[in-house]
N, C-alpha and C positions, 0 to 999 in steps of 0.2 A: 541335399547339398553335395553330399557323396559324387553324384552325376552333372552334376554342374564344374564341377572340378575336374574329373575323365576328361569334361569334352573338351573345355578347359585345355586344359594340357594337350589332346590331341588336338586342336588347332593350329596349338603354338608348334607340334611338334611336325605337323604336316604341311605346314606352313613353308618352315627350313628344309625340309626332306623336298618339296615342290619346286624350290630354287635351283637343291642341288640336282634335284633329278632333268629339270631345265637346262642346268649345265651340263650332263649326262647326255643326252637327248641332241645337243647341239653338236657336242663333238662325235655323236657315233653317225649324225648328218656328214660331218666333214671328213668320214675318211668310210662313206658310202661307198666310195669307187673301190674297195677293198673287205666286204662283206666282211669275213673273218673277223681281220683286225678292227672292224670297228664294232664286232661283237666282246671281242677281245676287252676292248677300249670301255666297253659298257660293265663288262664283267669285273675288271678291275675298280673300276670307278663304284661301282656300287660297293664291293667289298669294302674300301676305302669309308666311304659310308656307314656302312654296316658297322666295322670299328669303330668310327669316330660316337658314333650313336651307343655301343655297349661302353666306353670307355667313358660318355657322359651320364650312363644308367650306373656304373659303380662310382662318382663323387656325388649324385644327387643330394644324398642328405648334407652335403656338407655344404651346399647353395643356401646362403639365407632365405625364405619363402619371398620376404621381398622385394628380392632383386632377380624375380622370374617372369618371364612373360606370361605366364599360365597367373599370378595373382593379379597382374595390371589386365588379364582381359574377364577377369568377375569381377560381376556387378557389385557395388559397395554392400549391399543387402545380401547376397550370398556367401560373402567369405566366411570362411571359418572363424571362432575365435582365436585369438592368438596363442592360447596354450595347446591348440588342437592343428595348428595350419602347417607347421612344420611338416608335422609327418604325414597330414592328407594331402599336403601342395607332395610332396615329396616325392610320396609313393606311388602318386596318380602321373609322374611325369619319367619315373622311373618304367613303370609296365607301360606309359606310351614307348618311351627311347627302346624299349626291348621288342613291342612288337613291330613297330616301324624298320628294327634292324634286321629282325624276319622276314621282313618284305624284302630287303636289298637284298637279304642272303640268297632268298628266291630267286629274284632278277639275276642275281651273279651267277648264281650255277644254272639258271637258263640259258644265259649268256653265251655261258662257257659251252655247256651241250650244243646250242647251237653254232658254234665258233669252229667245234670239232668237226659238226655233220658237215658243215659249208667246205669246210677244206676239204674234209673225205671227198667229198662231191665232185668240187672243183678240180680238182686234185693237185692241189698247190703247193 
């Protein structure tokens, strides 16, 4: 059940990360003619991210279980009981929001490293 819940949560949580990273992705298109700045652009933008994501992994417990998208996408047959869902929805959505914010944090200071060598380079 345990595992059904993870993935559970990691869809719902890669799901919104896939939007914003879509928005991310568009705008570091749009200021292409500017390498730097639209690594810049990526770098901030993920950071932005990356908070929004830790700052949703410290209210989780206080999200009702359900009114989360991780319980509307288990199967009726898989959910927890309800003295048990609280803290399994919770915590399975918690360590998704945290490792997903890892991921940003990642892209952000690749971003950024690579923001610095392009202007070294260029020498702008």
């Amino acid at each position: 059940m345990r595992d059904k819940i993870d993935l559970c949560a990691w869809i719902s949580t890669a799901r919104g990360c896939g939007f914003a990273g879509l928005a991310i992705i568009c705008g570091m298109i749009g200021l292409s003619f500017d390498p730097p700045a639209a690594l810049k652009f990526g770098g901030f933008s993920a950071l932005l991210v990356c908070a929004i994501l830790v700052l949703k992994a410290l209210r989780v417990y206080r999200v009702p279980y359900r009114n989360t998208e991780t319980w509307l996408i288990l199967d009726k047959e898989d959910r927890p009981p309800e003295a048990l869902a609280q803290s399994l929805i919770a915590g399975a959505r918690r360590e998704s929001f945290l490792n997903f914010a890892r991921i940003n944090a990642t892209f952000a200071a690749a971003c950024f490293g690579l923001s610095f060598l392009t202007r070294a380079w260029i020498g702008a």
